[in-house]
C-alpha positions in Angstrom: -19.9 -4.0 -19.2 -20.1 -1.9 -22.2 -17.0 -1.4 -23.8 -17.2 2.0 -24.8 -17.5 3.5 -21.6 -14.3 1.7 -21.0 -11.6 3.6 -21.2 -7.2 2.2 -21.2 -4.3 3.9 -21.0 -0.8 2.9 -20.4 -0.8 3.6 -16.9 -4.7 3.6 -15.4 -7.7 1.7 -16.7 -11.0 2.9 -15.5 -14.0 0.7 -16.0 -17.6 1.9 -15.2 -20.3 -0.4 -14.8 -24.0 -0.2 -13.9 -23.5 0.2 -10.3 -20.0 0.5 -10.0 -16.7 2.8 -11.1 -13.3 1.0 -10.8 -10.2 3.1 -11.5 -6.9 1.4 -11.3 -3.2 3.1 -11.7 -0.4 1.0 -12.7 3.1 1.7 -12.2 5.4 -1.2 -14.0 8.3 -1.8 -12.7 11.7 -3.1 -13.6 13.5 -6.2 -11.7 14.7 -5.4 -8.7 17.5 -8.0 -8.6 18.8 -5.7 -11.8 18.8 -2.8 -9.3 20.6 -4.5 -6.7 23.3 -6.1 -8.7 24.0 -2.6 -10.2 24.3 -0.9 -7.0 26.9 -4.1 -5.7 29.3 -3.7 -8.7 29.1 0.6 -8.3 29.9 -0.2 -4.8 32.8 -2.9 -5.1 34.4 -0.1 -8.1 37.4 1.0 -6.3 38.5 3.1 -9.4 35.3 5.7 -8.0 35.5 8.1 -5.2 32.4 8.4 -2.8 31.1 11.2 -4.9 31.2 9.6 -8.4 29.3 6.3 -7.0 26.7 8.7 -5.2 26.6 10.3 -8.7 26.2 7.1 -10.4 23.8 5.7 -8.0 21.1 8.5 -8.4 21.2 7.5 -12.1 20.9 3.9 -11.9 18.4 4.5 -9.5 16.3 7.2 -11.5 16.3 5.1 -14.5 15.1 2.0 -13.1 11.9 4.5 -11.3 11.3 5.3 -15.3 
């Protein structure tokens, strides 16, 4: 493969051979076991009304899709 038809980026990589083009996306994600043991504590806080934890729960969630 000659490397300068190769071409990387954070997120894709696309590599061209003789007979054959290969794109690949990456998405990297966080650790889900985070996610989850975020969501348990916002659910057990009694101190938030069903509002404030659906609040808080669409931010926790949109930063670990980042």
């Amino acid at each position: 493969m000659d490397n300068k038809k190769k071409n990387m980026m954070p997120n894709y990589i696309n590599m061209v051979t003789d007979d054959v083009e290969m794109t690949i996306y990456i998405n990297k994600m966080k650790n889900p076991a985070d996610l989850l043991k975020k969501l348990y504590i916002l659910r057990n806080d009694e101190s938030l009304n069903n509002q404030e934890k659906n609040e808080k729960a669409k931010e926790i969630i949109s930063d670990f899709m980042r």
